[in-house]
VEXGU-418916 format. One record per residue: residue in three letters; x, y, z of N, C-alpha, C, CB in turn. Coordinates in steps of 0.2 Angstrom, whole numbers, plus 5000, padded with zeros to 4 digits. Glycine has a CB too. Layout:
ALAXYZXYZXYZXYZ
...
This chain:
UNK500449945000500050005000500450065000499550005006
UNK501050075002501350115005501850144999501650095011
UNK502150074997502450074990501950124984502449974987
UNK501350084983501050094978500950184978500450054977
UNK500950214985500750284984501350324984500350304991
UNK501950304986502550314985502750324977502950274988
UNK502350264974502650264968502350324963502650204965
UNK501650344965501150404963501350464964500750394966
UNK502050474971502050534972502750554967502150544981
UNK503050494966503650504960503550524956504050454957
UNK502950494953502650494945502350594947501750414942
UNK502050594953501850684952502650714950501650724961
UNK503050694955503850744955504050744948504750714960
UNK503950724944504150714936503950774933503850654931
UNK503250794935502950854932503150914938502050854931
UNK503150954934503251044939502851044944503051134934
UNK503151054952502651074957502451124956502751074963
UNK501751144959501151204958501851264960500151194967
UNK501651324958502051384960501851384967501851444955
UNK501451374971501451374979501751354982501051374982
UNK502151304978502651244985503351284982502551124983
UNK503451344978504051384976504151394982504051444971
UNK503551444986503651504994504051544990504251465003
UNK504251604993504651634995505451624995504451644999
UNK505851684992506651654995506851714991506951564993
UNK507651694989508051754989507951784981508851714992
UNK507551734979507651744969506851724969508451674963
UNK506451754964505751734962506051664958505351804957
UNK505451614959505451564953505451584945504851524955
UNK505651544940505851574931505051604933506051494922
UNK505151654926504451694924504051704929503951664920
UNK504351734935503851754942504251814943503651704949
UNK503951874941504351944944504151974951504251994939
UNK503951934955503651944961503651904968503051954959
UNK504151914970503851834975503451834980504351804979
UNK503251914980502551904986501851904984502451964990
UNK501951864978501351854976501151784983501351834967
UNK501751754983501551694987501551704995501851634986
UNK502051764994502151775005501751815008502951825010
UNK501151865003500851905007501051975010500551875011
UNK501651965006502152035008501552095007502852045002
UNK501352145010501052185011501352245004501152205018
UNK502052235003502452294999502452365001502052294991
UNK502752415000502852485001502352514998503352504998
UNK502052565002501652605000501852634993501652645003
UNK501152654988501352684982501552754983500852684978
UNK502052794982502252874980501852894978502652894976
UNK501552944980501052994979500352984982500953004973
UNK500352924985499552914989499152894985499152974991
UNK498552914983498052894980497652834986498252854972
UNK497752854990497452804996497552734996496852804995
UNK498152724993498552644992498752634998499252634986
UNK498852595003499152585008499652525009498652585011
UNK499452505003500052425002499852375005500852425006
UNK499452375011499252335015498952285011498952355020
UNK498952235015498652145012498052145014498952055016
UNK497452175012496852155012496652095016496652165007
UNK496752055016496652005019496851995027497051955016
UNK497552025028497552045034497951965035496752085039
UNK498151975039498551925044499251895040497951865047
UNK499351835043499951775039499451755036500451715044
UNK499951705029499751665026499451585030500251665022
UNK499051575026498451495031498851465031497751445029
UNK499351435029499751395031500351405027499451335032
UNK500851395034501551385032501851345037501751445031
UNK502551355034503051325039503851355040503151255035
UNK503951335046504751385046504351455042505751345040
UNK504151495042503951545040503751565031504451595044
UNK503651465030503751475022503051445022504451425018
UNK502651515017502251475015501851415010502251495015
UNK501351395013501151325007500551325008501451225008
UNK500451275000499651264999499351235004499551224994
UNK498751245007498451205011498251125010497851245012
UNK498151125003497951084999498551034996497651124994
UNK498650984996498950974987498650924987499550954985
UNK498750884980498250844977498750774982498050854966
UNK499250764978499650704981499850694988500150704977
UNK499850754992499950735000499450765001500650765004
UNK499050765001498350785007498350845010498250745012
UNK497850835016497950905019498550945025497250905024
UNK498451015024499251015028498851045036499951085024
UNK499351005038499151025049499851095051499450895058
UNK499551145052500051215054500451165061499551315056
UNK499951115064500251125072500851085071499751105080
UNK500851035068501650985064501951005059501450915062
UNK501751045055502051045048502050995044502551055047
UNK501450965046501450915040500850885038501750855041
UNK500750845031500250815025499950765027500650795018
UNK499350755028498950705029498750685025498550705032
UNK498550605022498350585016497850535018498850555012
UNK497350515019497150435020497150405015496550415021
UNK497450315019497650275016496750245013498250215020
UNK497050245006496550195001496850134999496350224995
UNK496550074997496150065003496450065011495750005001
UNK496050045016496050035024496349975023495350045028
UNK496949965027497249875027496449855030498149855035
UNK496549795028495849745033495849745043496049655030
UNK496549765043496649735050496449785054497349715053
UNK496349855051496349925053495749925059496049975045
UNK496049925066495549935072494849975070495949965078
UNK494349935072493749995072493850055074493149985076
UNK493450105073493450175074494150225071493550175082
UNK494750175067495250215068495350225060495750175073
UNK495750245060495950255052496750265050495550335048
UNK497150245045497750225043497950335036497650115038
UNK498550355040498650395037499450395033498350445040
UNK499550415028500150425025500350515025500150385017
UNK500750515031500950575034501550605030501250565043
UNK501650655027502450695026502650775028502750695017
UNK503250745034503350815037503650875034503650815043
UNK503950895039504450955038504250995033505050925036
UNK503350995030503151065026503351035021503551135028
UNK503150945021503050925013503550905009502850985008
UNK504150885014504750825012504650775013505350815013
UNK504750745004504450685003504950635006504250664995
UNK505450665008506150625015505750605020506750695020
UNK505550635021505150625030504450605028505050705037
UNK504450515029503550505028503750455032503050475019
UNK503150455033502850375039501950375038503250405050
UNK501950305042501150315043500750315049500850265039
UNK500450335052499850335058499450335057499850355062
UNK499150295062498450285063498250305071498250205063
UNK497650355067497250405070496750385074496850445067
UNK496250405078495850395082495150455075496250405091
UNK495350505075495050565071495550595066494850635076
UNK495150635060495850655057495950725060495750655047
UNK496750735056496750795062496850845058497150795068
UNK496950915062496650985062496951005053497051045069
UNK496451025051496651055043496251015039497551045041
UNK496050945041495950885036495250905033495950785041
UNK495150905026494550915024494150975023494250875027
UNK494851025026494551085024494451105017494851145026
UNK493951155013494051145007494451195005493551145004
UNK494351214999494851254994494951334997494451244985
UNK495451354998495551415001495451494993496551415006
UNK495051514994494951554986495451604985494151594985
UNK495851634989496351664987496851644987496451704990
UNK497051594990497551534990497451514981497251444997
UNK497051504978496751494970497051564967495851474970
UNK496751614968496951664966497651694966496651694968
UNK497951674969498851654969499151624966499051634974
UNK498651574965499051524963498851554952498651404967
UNK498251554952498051604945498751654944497251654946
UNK498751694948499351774948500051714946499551824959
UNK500351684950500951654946500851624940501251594949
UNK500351634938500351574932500551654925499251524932
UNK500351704925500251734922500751814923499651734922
UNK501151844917501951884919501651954920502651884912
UNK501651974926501952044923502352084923501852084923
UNK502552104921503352124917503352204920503252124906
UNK503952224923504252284925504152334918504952264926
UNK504152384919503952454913504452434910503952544914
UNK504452454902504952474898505052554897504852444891
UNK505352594901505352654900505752694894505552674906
UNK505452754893506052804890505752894893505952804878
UNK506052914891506352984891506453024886506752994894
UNK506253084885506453144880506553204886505753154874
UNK506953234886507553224879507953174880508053274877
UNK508253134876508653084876509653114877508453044867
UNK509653044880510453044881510853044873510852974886
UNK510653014870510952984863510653014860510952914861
UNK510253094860509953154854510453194857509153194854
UNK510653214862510753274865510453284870510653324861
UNK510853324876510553354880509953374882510653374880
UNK509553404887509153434888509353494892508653394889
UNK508853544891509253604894508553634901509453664886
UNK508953634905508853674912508153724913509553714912
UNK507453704915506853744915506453714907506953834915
UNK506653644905506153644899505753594900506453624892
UNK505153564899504953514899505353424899504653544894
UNK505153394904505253334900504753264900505953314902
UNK504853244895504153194893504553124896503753184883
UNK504053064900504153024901503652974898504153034907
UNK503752904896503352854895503652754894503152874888
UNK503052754894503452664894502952624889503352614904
UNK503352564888502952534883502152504884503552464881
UNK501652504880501152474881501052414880500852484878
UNK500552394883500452304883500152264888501152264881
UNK499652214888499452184893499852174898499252134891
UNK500352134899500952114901501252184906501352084896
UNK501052234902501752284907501152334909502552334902
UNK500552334907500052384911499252354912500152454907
UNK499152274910498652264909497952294906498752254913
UNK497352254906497152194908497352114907496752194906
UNK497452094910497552024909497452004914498152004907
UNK497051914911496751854915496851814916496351834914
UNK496651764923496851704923496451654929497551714922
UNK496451614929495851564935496151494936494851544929
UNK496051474938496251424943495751374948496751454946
UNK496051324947495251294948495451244952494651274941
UNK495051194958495151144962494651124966495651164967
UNK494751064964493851004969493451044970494050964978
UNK493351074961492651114961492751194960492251094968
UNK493051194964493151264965493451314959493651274972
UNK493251374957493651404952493651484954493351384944
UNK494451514952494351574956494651624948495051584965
UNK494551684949494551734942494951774945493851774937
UNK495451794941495951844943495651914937496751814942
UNK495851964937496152024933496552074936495652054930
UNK496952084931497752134933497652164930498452124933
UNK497852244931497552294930498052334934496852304930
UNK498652384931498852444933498352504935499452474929
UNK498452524942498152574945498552654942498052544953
UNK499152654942499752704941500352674941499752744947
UNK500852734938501552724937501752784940501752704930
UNK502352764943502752804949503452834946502852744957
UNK503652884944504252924941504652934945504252984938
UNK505252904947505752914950506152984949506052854950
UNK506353024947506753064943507153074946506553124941
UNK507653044950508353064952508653104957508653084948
UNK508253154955508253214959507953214967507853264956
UNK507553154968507153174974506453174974507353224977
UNK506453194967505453204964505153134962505353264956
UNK504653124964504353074961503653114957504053014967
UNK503653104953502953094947502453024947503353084937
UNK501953044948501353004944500953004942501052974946
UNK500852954937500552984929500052904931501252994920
UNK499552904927498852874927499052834923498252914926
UNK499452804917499352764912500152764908498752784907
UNK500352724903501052724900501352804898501052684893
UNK500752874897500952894893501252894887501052914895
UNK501352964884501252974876502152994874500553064875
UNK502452954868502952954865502953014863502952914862
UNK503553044863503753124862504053084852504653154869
UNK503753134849503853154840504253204841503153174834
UNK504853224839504953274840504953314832505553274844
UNK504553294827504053334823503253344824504153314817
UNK503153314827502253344831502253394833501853324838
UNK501553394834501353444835501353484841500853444833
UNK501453444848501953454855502553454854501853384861
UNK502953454848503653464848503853534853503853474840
UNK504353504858504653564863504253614869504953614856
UNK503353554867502953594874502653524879502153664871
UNK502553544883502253484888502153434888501753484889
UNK502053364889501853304888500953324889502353244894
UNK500653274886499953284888499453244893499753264883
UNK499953204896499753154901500353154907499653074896
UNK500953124902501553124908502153124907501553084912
UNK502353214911502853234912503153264915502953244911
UNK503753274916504153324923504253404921504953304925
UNK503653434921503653484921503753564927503153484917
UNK504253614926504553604921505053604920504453634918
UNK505053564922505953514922506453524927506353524915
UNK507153514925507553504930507753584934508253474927
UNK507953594940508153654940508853664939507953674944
UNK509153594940509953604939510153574935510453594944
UNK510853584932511153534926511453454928511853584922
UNK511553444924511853384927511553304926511853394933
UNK511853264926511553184924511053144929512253134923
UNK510553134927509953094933509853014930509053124934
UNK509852984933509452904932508952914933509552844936
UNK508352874928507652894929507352824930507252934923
UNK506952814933506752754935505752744935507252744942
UNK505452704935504952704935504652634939504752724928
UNK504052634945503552564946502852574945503752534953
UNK502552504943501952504939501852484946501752454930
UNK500952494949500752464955500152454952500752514962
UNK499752384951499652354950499052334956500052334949
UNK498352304954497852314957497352244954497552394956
UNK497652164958497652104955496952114960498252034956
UNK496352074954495652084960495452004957494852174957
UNK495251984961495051904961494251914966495851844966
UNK493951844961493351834963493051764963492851884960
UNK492951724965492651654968492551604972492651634966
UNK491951574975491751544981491451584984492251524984
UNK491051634982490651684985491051744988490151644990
UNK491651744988492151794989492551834985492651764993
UNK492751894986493151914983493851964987492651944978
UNK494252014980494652024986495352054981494751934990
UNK495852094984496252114980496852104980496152164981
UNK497452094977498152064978498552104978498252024975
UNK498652174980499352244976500152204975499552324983
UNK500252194970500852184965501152274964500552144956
UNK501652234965502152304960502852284955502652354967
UNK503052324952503652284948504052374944503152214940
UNK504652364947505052424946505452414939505552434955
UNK505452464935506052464929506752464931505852514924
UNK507252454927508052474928508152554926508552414923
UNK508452584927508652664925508952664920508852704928
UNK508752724918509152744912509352844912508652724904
UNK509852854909510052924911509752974905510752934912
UNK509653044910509553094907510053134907508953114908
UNK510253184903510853234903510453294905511453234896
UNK510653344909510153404909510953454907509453424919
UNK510953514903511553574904511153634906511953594896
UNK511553694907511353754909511353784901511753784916
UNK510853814899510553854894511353924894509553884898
UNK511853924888512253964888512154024883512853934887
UNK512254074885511954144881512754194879511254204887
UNK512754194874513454224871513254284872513754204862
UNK513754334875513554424873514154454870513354474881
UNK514354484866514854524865514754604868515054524857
């Protein structure tokens, strides 16, 4: 009996475990730019307000974890998880024959789901965790890993590689468009019945400007033509106006804050993501006036 389930849990390890048994750690798992999608990291307040508070709506720790790492409550192949041991309950199928009345045979694996540490006991009751059902935001987390999004692609005008920009002028900021770096985008996830909907959607994008100033602008903003018809005045949506007050080189940097909303199981509920770009420079000079 023990064999055969052992040999079931091998045949799972062949395929990729769920992104919730990643947790947390020093490096996001491949194609997850976020690792609090799974720790319930609350994240930093957004720059400029808007009544974002960063906070986990949900409030508290994750339902279950271990050594402070969280896990599914659930898995399909080790059963339910008990917080007060760290570990998987399974009931044995079938029940040996000899199996005392009242009692039931379980295939246990500790230590927060190493398949190192198994053994089996027999219960009197099953115990605490066993048979809860499907946690919906636990689902909805598990939807969010499944799907990228991607730090801004930013630029700037004026550009390092045009020339300079000069001291009191306007400058226009923007980043690339697309599901992926400013949403909408979907995705659902579903378990013993249960099925949860995500959508992601940037609420704002935050402008670092180097200087100490932050900008926020509502959406990617508008690419600078520098033969348009805005050539050399305002951005129309987003910029640093009006511009630097001193000369000199800035890194500009930009983060999308993100507003993941999930709904199923008669619940619903919000997940805030953030995802910061790498910088790139701007050259600012002081405006020179020849007199003879």
């Amino acid at each position: 009996m023990l064999a055969g389930t052992l040999l079931a849990l091998l045949v799972a390890l062949a395929a990729p475990l769920p992104a919730a048994a990643e947790g947390p750690g020093p490096e996001c798992p491949p194609g997850q730019n976020d690792c609090s999608i799974w720790d319930d990291d609350p994240g930093t307040p957004g720059p400029g307000g808007g009544g974002d508070t960063g906070g986990d709506p949900g409030g508290g720790a994750p339902k279950c974890q271990w050594n402070g790492k969280p896990l599914p409550c659930y898995n399909e192949f080790l059963g339910w998880f008990n917080n007060a041991d760290g570990c998987y309950y399974k009931l044995e199928e079938p029940q040996p024959p000899d199996t005392p009345e009242g009692k039931q045979w379980y295939l246990v694996t500790c230590n927060g789901g190493d398949l190192g540490d198994q053994h089996e006991e027999l219960l009197d009751a099953p115990p605490p965790g066993y048979g809860t059902p499907p946690d919906p935001e636990e689902l909805a987390r598990r939807a969010l890993a499944s799907i990228s999004l991607l730090p801004p692609r930013i630029a700037v005008a004026p550009r390092r590689n045009t020339g300079p920009g000069l001291v009191g002028l306007p400058v226009w900021m923007w980043a690339s468009p697309g599901a992926n770096y400013f949403g909408p985008i979907g995705a659902d996830a579903e378990d013993r019945g249960l099925r949860v909907e995500i959508t992601a959607t940037v609420d704002r994008i935050v402008w670092t400007m180097g200087n100490g100033v932050e900008i926020t602008c509502a959406d990617e903003g508008t690419p600078y033509d520098p033969k348009g018809r805005r050539a050399g005045k305002t951005s129309p949506d987003c910029g640093y106006d009006p511009g630097y007050p001193k000369a000199g080189t800035y890194r500009v940097s930009a983060t999308t804050y993100w507003s993941v909303t999930w709904r199923g199981g008669g619940e619903s509920g919000v997940i805030p993501q953030t995802r910061t770009s790498g910088t790139i420079p701007i050259e600012i000079d002081e405006l020179q006036v020849v007199t003879r």
